[in-house]
C-alpha positions in Angstrom: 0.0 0.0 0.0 1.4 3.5 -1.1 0.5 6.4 1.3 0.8 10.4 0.2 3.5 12.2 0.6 3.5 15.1 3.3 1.9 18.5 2.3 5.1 20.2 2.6 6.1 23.2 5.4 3.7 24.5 7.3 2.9 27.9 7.0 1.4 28.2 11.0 0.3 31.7 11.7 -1.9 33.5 14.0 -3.9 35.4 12.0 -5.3 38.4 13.6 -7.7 40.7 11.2 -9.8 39.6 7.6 -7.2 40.0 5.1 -4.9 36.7 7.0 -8.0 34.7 6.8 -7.8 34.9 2.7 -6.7 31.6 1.6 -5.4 30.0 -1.4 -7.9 30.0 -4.6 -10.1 27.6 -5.3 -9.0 24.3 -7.6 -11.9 23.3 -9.0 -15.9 24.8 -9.1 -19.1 22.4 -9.2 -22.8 22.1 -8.9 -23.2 19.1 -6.9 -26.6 18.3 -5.7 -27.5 16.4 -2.7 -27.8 12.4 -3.9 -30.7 10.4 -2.8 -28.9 6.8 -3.0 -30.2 3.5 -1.0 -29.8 3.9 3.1 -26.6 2.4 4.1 -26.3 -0.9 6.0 -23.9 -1.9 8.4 -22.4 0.9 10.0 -20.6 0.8 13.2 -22.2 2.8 16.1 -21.4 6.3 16.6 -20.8 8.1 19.8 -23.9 9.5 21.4 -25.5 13.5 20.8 -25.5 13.5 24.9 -21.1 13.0 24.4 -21.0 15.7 21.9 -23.1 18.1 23.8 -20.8 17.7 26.6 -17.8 17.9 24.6 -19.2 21.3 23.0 -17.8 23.5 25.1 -15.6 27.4 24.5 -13.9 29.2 26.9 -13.9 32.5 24.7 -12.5 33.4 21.6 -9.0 35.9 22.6 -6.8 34.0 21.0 -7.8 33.5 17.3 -7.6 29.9 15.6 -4.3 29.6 13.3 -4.1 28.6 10.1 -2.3 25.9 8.3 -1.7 24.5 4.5 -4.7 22.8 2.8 -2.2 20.2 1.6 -2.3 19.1 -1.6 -5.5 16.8 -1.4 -8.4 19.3 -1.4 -11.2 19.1 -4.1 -14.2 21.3 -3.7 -16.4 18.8 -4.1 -19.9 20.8 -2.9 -21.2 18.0 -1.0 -23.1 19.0 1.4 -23.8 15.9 4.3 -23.0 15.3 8.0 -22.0 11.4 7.4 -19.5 11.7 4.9 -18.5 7.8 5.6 -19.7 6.5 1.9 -19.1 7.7 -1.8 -22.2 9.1 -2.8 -22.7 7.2 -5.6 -21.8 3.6 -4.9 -22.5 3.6 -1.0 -19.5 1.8 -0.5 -18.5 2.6 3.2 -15.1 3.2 4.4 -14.0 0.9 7.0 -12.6 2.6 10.2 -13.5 3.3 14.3 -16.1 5.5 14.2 -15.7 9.6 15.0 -18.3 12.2 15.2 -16.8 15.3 15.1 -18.5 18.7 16.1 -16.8 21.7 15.0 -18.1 25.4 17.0 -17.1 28.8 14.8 -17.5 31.5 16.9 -16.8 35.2 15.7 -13.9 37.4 17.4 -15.2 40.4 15.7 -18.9 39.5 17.2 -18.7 39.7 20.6 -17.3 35.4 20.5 -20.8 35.0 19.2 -21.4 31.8 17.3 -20.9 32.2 13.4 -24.3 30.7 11.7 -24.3 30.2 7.9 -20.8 29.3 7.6 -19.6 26.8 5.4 -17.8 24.3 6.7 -15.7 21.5 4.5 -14.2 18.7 6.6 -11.9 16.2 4.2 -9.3 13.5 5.6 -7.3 10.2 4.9 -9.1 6.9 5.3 -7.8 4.5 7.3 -4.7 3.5 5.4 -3.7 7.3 4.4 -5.3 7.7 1.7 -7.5 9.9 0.5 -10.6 10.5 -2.2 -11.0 12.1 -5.6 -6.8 12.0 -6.1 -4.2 10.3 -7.8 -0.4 10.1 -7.2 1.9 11.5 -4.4 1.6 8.4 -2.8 -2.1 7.9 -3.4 -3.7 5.4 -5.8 -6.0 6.3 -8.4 -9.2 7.5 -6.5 -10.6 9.8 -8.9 -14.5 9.2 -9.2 -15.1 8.4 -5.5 -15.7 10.9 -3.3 -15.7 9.3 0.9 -14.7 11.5 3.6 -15.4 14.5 2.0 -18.0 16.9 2.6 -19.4 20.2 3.9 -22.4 21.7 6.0 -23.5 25.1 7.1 -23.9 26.4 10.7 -26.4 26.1 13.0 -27.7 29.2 14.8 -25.2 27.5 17.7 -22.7 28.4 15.0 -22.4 24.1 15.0 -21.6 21.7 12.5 -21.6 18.1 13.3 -20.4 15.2 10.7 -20.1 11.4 11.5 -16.8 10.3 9.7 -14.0 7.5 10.6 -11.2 8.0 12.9 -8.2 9.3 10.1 -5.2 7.1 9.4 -1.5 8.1 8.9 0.6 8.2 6.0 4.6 9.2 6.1 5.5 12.3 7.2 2.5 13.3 8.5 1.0 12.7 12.0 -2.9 11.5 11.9 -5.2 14.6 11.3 -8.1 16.3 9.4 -8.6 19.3 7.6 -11.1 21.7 7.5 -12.2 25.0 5.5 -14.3 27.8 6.8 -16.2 30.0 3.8 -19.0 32.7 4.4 -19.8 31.6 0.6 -19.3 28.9 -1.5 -17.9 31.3 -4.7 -14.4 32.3 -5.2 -15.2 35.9 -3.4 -16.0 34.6 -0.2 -15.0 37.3 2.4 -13.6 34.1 4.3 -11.7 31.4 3.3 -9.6 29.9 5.8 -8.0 26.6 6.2 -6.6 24.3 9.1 -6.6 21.1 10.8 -7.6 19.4 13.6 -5.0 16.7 15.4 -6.2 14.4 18.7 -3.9 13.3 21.3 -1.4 10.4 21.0 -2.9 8.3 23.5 -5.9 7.8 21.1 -4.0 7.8 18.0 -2.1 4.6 19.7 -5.1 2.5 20.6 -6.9 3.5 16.9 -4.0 2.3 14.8 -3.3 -1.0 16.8 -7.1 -2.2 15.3 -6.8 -4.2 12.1 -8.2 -1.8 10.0 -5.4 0.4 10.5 -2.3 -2.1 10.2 0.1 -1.1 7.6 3.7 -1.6 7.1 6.3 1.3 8.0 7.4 3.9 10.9 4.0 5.7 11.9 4.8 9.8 12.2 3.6 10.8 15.8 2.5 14.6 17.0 6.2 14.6 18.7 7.4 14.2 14.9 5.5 16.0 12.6 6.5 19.5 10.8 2.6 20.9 11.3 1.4 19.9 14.5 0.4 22.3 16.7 -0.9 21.5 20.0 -3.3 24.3 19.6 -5.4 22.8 16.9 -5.8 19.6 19.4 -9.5 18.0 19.8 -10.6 16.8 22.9 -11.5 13.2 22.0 -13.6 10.6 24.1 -14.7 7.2 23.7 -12.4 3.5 23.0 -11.6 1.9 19.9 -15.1 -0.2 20.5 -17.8 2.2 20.7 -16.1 5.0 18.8 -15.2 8.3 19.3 -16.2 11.6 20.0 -14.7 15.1 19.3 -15.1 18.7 19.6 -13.5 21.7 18.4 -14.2 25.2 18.5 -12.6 28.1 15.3 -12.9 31.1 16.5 -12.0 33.4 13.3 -12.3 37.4 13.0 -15.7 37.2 10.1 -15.5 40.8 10.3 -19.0 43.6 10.2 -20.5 41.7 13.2 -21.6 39.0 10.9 -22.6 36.1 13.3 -26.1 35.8 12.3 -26.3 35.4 8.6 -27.9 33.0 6.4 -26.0 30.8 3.5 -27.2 32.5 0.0 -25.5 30.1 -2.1 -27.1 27.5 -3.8 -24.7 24.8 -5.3 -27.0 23.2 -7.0 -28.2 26.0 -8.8 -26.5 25.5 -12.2 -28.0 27.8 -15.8 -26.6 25.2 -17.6 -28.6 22.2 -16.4 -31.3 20.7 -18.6 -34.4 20.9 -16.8 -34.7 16.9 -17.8 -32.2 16.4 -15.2 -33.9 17.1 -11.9 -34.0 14.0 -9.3 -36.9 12.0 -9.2 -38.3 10.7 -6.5 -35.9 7.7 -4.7 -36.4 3.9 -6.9 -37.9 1.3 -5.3 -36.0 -2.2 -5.3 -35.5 -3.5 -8.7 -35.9 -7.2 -7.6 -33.0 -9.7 -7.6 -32.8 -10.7 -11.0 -30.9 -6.7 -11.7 -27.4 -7.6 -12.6 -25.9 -4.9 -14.2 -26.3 -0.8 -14.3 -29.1 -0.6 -17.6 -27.7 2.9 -19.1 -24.5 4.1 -21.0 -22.9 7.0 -22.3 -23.4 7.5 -26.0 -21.7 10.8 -26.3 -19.2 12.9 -24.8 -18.0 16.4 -25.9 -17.2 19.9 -24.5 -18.6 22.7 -27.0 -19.1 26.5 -26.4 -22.7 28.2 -26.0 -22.7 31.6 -26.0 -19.5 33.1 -24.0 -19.5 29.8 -21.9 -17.7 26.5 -22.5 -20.3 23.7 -20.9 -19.1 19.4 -20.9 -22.3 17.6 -22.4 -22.7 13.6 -21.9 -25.7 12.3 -23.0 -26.9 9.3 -21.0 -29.2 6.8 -21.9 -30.9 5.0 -19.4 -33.6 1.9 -19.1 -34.0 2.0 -15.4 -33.7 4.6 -12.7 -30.1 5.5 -12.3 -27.6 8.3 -10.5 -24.7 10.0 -12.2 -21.0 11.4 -11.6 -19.6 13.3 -14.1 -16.3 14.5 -13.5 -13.8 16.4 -16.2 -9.9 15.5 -15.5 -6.4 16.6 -16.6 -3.6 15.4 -15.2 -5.2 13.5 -12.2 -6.9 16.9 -10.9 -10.4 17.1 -11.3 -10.9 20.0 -13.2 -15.0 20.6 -12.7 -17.7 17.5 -11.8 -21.4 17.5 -10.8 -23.4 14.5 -8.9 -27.0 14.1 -10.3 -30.2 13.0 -8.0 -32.4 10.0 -9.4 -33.2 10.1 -12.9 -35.6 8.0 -14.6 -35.7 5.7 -17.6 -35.1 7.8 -20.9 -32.5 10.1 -22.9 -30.8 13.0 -21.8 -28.0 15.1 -21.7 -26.6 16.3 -18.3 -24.7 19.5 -18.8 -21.6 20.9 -16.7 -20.3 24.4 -17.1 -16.3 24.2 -17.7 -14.7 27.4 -15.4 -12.9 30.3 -17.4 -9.7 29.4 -15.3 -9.5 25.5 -17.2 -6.9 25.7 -19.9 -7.6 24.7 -23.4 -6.3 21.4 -24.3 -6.9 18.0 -24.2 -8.7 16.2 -21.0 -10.7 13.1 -19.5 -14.5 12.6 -18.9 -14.9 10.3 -16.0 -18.8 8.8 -15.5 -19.8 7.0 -13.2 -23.7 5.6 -12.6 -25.2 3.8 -10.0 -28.6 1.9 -9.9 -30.6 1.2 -7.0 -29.4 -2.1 -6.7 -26.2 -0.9 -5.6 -24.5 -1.6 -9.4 -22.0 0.7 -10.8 -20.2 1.2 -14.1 -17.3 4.0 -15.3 -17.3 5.3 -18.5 -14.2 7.3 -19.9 -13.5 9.5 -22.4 -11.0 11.7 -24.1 -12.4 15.2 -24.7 -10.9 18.6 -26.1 -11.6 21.9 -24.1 -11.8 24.8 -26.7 -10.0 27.7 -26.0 
């Protein structure tokens, strides 16, 4: 098993006013809509709502949360879910201790009042160091899935809650997640800021002695590791048998007394979309004799309308099915989009391609699911016109 490379030096700061909360520019843009898929079976326990109540607690917001790199294994994948255990289009679930984490945002420049209407991306390795959606620098190919990955938008407690796995390690790199903070989901968000979240070593020993976590090699401990910061630790309760719980409070400057707001964008809102492609109410069981996912992709191109450049796949279905699309260069994914349910028929599901992608030559990944937990990739070699 190959595990990632280390993200490289840290660049650990206090930040103290708006502009140090700017962070790097988005990769990738997306409408991704929420996907209805069959309910999950077989998932370990997670820790109880009265342990993360008791958990959530802040003892004032002085001393401002500090940032640290996003590491090379961020996608802006616009899924928005608090169990971000599965992909959301196969179901598959990643094996691991169970961890629900609870993450507090509180506002410096509000009086430490909680932030509501934040968005809040939470992304980490699985339990062997690997993660999602990437290829290379010690990954294997994972583009088209998209586990342990996703986002959610404050509470009027300024409280996000998701139900992951416990993180592996990979070399270099102590176990850890990251997390982004946005006041908007577009490139202008007043707030971008990124960091991560590291739990004490007397957890991380008992997690990695369970079999799901046994790999070969020297493990990189908080001691050792060129990012840790003892600030950004979780308080973390529970045993490897019942699972974990976490809290963590991010108290950021949001600046204009903004604790109160609402979220405005709409990721699923996409002027490209043919109106054929809105989800359908969730399939009932197809019956045991469903082998096979019954669609396929009959065409694949990227053509200009108008001033914009938009990826069309047209998809031809004979059952109820759901669809990734995802366009790739150089094992990045450049721009993707997750369907709801659509029925039996012909369609084309469109994607608008970003300004910022380069002309040139580039993949089509699709993948579809059916109800019956079947799933087939498609790919494709496209041109992007200039």
């Amino acid at each position: 098993m190959t595990t990632p490379t280390p993200h490289g030096p840290a660049s650990r700061t206090v930040p103290t006013r708006r502009a140090v909360l700017r962070a790097t520019g988005l990769t990738t843009a997306a409408s991704l809509g929420a996907l209805a898929l069959p309910a999950l079976s077989g998932l370990a326990r997670a820790a109880s709502p009265s342990a993360v109540r008791a958990l959530t607690t802040s003892s004032g917001c002085a001393t401002l949360t500090p940032e640290e790199t996003q590491g090379p294994f961020w996608v802006d994948e616009r899924l928005q879910r608090r169990d971000i255990r599965a992909d959301s289009v196969t179901g598959a679930v990643q094996p691991g201790i169970p961890l629900t984490l609870t993450i507090t945002l509180l506002d410096a420049s509000g009086a430490c009042s909680p932030q509501q209407g934040a968005y809040v991306d939470l992304w980490h390795a699985n339990a062997q160091g690997a993660y999602s959606d990437v290829s290379g620098q010690g990954n294997p190919n994972n583009i088209g899935v998209d586990w342990l990955r996703g986002y959610q938008v404050s509470d009027e407690n300024g409280q996000v809650t998701f139900t992951t796995i416990y993180p592996g390690w990979y070399v270099s790199r102590t176990i850890h997640l990251h997390f982004r903070v946005r006041t908007s989901l577009s490139d202008g968000s007043t707030v971008n800021f990124t960091s991560q979240i590291f739990f004490a070593e007397s957890a991380n020993a008992e997690v990695v002695a369970t079999s799901a976590y046994q790999k070969s090699g020297t493990r990189t401990t908080n001691a050792t590791d060129s990012i840790y910061d003892a600030v950004l630790l979780a308080p973390v309760s529970g045993s490897t048998g019942t699972g974990y719980t976490a809290a963590f409070t991010v108290n950021l400057d949001f600046g204009d007394g903004a604790s109160t707001g609402t979220p405005t964008d709409d990721p699923t809102d996409d002027p490209t979309d043919d109106p054929t492609d809105e989800p359908t109410d969730e399939p009932t069981d197809t019956g045991t004799t469903d082998t096979a996912v019954a669609a396929s992709v009959v065409g694949v191109a990227v053509v200009r309308r108008g001033r914009r450049r938009v990826l069309q796949v047209d998809l031809d279905r004979d059952e109820r099915v759901a669809a990734q699309i995802r366009l790739v260069r150089d094992d990045v994914a450049l721009v993707s989009r997750r369907t709801g349910w659509l029925g039996a028929g012909r369609s084309t599901l469109r994607l608008r391609v970003p300004r910022a992608v380069d002309p040139g030559a580039a993949r089509v990944v699709v993948g579809v699911a059916d109800s019956a937990g079947h799933v087939s990739y498609t790919r494709r070699r496209v041109r992007v016109p200039a």
